[in-house]
Legacy VTK file of the C-alpha trace (Angstrom):
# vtk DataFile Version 3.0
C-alpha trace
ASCII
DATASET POLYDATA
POINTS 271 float
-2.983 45.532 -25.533
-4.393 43.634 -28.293
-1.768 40.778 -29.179
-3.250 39.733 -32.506
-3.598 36.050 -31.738
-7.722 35.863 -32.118
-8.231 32.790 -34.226
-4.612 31.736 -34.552
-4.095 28.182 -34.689
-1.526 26.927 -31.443
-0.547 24.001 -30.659
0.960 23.513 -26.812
2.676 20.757 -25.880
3.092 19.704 -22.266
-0.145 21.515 -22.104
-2.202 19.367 -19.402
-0.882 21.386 -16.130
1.154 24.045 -14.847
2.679 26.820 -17.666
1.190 24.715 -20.086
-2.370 24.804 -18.722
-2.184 28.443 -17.836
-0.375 29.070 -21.947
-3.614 27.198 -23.038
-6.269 29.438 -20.989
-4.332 32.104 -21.947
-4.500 31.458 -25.695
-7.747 30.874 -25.276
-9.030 34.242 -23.673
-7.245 35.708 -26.836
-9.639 34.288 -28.617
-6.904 31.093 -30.446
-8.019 27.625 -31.499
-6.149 25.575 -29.335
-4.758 22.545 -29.271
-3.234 21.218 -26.122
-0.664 17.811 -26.087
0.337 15.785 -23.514
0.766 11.903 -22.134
-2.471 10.943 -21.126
-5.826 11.661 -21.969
-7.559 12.288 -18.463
-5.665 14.708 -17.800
-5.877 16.295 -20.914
-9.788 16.364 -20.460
-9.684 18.158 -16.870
-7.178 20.935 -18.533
-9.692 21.498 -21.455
-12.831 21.784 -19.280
-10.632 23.537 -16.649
-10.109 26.102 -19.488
-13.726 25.877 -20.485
-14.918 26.748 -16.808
-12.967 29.832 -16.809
-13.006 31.020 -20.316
-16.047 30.066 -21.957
-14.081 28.509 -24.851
-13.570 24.727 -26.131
-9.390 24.073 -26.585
-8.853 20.616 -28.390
-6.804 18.006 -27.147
-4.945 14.658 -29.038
-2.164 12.384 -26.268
0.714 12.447 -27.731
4.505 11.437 -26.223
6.768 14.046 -27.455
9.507 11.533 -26.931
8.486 9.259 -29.817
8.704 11.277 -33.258
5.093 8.797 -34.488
2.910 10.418 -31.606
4.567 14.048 -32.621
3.568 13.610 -36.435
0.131 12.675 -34.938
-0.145 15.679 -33.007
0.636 17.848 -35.961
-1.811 15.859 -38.191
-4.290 16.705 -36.008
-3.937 20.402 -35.716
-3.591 20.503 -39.313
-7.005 18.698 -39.691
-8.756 20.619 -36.859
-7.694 24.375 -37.690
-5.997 23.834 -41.422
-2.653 25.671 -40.650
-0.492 26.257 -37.625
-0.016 29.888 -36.903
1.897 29.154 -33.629
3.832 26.334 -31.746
4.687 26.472 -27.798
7.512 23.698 -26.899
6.657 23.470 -23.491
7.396 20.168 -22.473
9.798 19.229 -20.366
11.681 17.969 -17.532
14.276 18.543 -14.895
16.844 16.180 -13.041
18.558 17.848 -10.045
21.341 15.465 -8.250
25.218 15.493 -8.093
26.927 14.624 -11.507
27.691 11.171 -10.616
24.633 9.967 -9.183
22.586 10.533 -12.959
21.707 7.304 -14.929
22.456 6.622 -18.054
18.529 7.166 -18.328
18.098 10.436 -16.490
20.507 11.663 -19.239
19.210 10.204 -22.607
15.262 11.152 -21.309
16.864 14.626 -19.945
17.790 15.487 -23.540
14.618 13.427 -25.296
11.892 15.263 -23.560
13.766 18.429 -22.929
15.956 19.414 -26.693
15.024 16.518 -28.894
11.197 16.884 -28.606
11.820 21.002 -29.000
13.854 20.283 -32.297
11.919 17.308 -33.589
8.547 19.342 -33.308
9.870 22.659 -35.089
10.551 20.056 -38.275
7.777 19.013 -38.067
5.651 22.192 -38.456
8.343 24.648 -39.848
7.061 23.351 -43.292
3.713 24.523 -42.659
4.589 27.548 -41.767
6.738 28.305 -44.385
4.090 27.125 -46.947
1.664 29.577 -45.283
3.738 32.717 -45.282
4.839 32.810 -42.145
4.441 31.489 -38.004
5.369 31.477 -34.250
7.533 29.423 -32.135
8.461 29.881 -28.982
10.286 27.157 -27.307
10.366 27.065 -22.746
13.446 26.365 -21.365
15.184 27.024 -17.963
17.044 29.154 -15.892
19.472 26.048 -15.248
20.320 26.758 -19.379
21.652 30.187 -18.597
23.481 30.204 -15.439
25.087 27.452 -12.917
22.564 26.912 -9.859
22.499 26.708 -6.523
22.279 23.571 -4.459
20.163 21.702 -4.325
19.146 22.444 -8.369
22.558 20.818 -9.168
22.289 20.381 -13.015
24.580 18.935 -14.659
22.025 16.734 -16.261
19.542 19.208 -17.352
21.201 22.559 -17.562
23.172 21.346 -21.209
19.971 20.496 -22.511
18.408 23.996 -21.444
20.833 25.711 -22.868
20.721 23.522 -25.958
17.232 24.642 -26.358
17.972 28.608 -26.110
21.025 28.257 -28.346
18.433 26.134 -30.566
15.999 29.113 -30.724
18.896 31.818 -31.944
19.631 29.848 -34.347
16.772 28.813 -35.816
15.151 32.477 -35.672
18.344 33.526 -37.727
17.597 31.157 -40.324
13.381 31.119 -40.927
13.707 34.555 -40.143
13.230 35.351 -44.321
10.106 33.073 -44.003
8.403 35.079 -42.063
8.838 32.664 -38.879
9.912 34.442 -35.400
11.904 31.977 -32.934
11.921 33.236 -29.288
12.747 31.558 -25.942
11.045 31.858 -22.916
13.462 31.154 -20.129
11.777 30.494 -16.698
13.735 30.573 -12.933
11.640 28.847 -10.385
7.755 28.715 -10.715
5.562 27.595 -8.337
3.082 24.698 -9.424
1.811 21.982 -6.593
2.620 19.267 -9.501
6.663 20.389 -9.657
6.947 21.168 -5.881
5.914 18.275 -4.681
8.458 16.297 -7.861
10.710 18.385 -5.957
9.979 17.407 -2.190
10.271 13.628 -3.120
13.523 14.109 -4.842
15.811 16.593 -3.110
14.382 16.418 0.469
12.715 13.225 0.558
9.331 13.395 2.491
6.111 15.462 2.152
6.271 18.706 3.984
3.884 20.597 6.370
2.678 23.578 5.044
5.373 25.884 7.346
8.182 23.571 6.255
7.281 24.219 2.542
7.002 27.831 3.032
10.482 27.801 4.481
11.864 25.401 1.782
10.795 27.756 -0.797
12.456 30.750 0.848
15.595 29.374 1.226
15.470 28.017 -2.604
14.812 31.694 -3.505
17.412 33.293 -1.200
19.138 34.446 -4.478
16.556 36.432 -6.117
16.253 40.197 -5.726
12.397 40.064 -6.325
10.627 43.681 -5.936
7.514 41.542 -4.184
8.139 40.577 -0.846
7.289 36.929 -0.089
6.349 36.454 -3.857
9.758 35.696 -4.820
8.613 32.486 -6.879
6.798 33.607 -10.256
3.747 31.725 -11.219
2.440 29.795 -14.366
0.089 32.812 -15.424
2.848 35.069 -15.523
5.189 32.721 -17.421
1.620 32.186 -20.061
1.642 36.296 -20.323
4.890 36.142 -21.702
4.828 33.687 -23.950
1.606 35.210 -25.653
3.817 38.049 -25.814
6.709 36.328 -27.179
3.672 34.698 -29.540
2.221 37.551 -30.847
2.897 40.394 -33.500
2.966 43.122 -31.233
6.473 43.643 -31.484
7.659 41.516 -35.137
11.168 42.729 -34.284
11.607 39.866 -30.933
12.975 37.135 -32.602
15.817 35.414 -31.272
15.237 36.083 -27.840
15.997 34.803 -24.615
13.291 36.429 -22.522
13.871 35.299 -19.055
11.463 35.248 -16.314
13.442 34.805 -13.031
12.259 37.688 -10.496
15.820 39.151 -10.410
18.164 36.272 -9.788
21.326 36.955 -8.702
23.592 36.307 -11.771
26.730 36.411 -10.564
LINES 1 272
271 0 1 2 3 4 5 6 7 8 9 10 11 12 13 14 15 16 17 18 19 20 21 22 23 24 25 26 27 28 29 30 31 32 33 34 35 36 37 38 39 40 41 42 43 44 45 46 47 48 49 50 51 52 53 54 55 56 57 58 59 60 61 62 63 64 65 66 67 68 69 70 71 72 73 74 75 76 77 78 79 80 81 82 83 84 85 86 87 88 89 90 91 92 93 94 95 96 97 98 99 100 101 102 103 104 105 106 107 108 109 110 111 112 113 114 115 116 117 118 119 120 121 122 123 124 125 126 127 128 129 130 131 132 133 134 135 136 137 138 139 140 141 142 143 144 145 146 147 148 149 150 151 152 153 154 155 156 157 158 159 160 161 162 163 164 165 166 167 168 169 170 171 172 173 174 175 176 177 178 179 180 181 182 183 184 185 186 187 188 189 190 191 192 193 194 195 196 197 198 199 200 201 202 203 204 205 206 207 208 209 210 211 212 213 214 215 216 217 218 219 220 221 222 223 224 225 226 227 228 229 230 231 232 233 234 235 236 237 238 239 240 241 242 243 244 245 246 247 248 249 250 251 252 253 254 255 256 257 258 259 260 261 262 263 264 265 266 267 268 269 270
């Protein structure tokens, strides 16, 4: 299927690893201009010639904080004066704090809602202008399963789940309204994806040591024991299926998506 997104401008924040790393590559085998964003700059560098090795084609980068509004009008001044227009934004920054309800800090909670909602809403005003001065645009905004649904120990959520579902109530709303400005809002909505970077986040803070490669494999299966996966022992999806569908989500293939909540959680049990 041809999405339509060959030479479409895109920014992608959180872009330096994990979903969005695999976003960028995938952008980039469509044939986009890409600009990724993240924190620091070396690791910015190994994502672009990561991309580069496997693609053939140059992304752009700029470091930018999405937690301080200065570094995100930087990153928009610099896809502006790289590409001239921003066809499509990917909020996929973000973070997750999993503890009991009174053990979160006053900090987990105000960074929780900076880096997760804030940043999301902050960047869309920040670019909806261009968009509407140019006819039209993307946006889809990454969230998290813990937005949708109450989850299982040990992804106890109080902390992170408002701010998840913040961001998917966020994305309804704002596809209602730029909707007669051509701009479609969607919301890709991830259960658990396997990444080395977030497992191991996860080993240090809910069990507390590095595990052996058995112990890890069992971890994981007991974390997924609620989804009703059709792939045995792949219960877990992975970053390049999240990337497909938020080209998808992206793209014009189907103009009537907007608004959506497209959730990626191989079947978990809901009730």
């Amino acid at each position: 299927m041809d999405l339509g997104l060959h030479g479409k401008a895109v920014i992608i924040t959180g872009g330096s690893r994990g979903i969005g790393l695999e976003t960028g590559r995938r952008f980039a085998d469509e044939g986009a201009r890409v600009l990724l964003c993240a924190r620091r700059d070396d690791a910015l560098a190994e994502a672009a010639a990561d991309i580069k090795g496997t693609t053939g084609v140059t992304v752009e980068t700029v470091a930018a904080d999405v937690t301080r509004p200065p570094e995100l009008d930087k990153a928009v001044t610099t896809a502006l004066e790289l590409f001239g227009s921003i066809d499509v934004l990917v909020n996929n920054a973000g973070t997750g704090t999993y503890k009991p309800f009174l053990e979160v800090t006053e900090e987990e909670l105000e960074y929780g809602m900076s880096i997760n909602f804030f940043a999301q809403f902050r960047m869309c005003q920040r670019v909806v202008p261009h968009m509407i001065r140019q006819g039209g645009g993307s946006i889809v905004n990454v969230s998290g399963e813990t937005g949708i649904r109450v989850t299982p120990a040990p992804f106890l959520s109080s902390c992170t789940g408002p701010a998840k579902a913040a961001e998917i109530r966020f994305s309804k709303i704002l596809a209602s309204e730029l909707g007669p400005h051509g701009i479609r809002v969607n919301c890709v909505v991830p259960g658990l994806v396997y990444t080395p970077e977030r497992f191991a986040k996860w080993e240090r803070e809910m069990v507390g040591h590095e595990l052996t490669g058995t112990e890890a494999d069992e971890i994981r299966a007991q974390w997924a024991r609620h989804m009703g996966t059709a792939r045995p022992g792949q219960q877990w999806a992975t970053p390049q299926e999240v990337s497909a569908l938020i080209a998808f989500a992206a793209s014009g293939a189907v103009p009537s998506v907007t608004g959506a909540a497209l959730v990626i959680d191989s079947g978990e049990d809901k009730s």
